[in-house]
N, C-alpha and C positions, 0 to 999 in steps of 0.2 A: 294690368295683370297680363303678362305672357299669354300666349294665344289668343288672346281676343284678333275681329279682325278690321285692318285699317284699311282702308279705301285710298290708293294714292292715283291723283286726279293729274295728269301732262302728257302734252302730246312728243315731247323728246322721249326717244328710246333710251339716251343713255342716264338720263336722270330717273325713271321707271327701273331703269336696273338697277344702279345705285341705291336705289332709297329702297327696293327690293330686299337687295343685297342683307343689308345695315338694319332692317326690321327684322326679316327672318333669324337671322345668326340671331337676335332676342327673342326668338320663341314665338311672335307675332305673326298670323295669319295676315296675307296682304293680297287685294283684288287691285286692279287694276283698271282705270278707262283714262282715254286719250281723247274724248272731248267731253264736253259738259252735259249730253244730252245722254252719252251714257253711264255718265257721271250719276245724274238723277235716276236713270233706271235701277240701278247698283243699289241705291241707297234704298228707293221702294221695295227692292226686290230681297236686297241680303241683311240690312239694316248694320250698319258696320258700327264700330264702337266710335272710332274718331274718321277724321277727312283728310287729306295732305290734299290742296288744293290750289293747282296754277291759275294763273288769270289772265292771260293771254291762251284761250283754249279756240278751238273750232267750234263753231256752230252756235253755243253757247259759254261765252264767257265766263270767268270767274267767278264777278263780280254778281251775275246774274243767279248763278250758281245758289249763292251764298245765301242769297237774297230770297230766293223761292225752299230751300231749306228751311231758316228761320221763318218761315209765316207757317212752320207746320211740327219744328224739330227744338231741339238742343242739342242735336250733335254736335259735339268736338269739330272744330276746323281749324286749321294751320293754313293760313294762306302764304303761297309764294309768289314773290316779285320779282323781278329782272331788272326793275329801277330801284336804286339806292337815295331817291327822296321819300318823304315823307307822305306825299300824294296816295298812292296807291296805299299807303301802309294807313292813313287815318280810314280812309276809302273803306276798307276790307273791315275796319275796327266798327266803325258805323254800321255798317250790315250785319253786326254781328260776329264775326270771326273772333276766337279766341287765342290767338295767337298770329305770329306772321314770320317769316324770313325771307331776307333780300340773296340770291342769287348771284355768285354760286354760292354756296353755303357749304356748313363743314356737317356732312352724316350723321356725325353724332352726335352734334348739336342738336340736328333734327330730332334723332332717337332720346337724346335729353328729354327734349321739349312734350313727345309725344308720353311719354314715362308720365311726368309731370301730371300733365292735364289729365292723361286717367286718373293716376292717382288722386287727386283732387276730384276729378267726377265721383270715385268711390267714397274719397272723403265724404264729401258731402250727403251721398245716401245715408249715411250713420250718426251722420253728426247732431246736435243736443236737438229737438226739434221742437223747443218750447217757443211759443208765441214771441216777440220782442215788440215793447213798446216804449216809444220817445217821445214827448211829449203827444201830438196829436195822428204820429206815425206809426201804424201796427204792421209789423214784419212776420209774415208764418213762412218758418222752412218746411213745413211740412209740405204745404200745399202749395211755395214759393207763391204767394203771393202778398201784393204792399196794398196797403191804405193808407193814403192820403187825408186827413179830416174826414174820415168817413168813407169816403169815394175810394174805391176799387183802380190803380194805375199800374199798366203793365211793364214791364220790366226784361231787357234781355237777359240772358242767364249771366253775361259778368257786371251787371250792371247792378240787380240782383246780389249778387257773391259781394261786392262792393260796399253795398246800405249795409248790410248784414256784418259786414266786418268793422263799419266805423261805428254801425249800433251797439255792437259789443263791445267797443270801445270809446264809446259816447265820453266826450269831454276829452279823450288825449289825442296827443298830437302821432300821426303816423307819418313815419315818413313814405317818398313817395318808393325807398326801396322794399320799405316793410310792407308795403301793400302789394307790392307786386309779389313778393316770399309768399303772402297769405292769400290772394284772390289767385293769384297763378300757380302759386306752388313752386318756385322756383326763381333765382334773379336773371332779370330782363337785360341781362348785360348792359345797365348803365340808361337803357331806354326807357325813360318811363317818359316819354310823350303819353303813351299808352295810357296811365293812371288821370291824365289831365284831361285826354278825350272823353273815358268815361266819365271822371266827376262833374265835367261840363254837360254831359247826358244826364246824367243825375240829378243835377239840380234843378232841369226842366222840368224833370219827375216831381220833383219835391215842391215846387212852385204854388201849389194851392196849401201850403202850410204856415199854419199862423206863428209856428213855436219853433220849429226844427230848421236848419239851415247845417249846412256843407262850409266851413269859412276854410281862406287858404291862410296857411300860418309861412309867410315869405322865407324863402333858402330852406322851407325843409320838407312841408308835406300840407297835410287835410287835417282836420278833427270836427266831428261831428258834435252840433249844438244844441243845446233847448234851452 
């Protein structure tokens, strides 16, 4: 939603301007810190709705960033890279991050990206909020939390958004772009490394389960079992 506000995290002036630029003109309030340590005050201090977040910062890193957020948050974070492998991109996904782009990047892209994920964080506040259960797996969106055979398993928020989507679709086959349209809200330009990182998190999740399993269905996607 327009005016909410974003936190864009880089110590480059002209990419601070840029990404400035490209939020405002959408109605988006935008703060700004050029390392990581004021990065975390921002967030304690103003609680912003999403992150645009480099990872090559001062002081405290990206990655570190990411990492001390998540032990306390679910905000929104988009992380940026300067490398075009995969490293840094799994990197960021594992701690958390809900999104990422490689550098330079096209603005609006970004502004896509950011649209999205709100939208979807809002999604979700409204969305059906009845219990979901698979064979020995109970799923609450109200209180986003999973059980395992009884036992209590924590979960990051797209990991989460994930179980939740393939419980709703218990027994079909997804592929791996339809999962990205549905947990992100938008296509991942062709990237769905993304959707394999997680289901491979996932199924660590699901690991004390006697009924329910994650299977991969070869050339297309996931579908969840019992």
């Amino acid at each position: 939603m327009a005016g909410e506000c974003i936190l864009v995290v880089d110590d480059e002036a002209n990419i601070l301007q840029l990404v400035r630029l490209y939020l405002e003109r959408e109605g988006y309030q935008v703060l700004e810190a050029r390392d990581g340590e004021k990065a975390l005050e921002q967030i304690d201090n103003v609680k912003p709705a999403l992150m645009v977040l480099d990872i090559m910062l001062p002081k405290i890193d990206g990655f570190d960033v990411c990492r001390r957020v998540r032990m306390k948050s679910d905000l929104p974070i988009i992380m940026l890279t300067a490398r075009d492998d995969d490293i840094d991109k799994i990197v960021g996904l594992e701690l958390g991050a809900d999104d990422y782009l490689t550098k330079p990047f096209n603005p609006r892209e970004l502004v896509a990206r950011v649209k999205a994920i709100l939208r979807r964080s809002q999604f979700q506040a409204v969305v059906d909020e009845h219990v979901v259960h698979v064979g020995d797996v109970r799923i609450d969106p109200a209180r986003r939390e999973v059980q395992v055979a009884g036992e209590e398993v924590p979960t990051r928020t797209k990991e989460f958004d994930l179980l939740l989507i393939l419980a709703r679709h218990r027994g079909i086959v997804l592929s791996r772009e339809k999962i990205l349209e549905l947990a992100w809200g938008y296509d991942f330009l062709g990237q769905t490394r993304t959707v394999d990182v997680h289901v491979a998190h996932l199924r660590k999740r699901l690991a004390g389960s006697r009924s329910v399993r994650i299977e991969t269905v070869t050339g297309i996607g996931y579908k969840l079992v019992a």
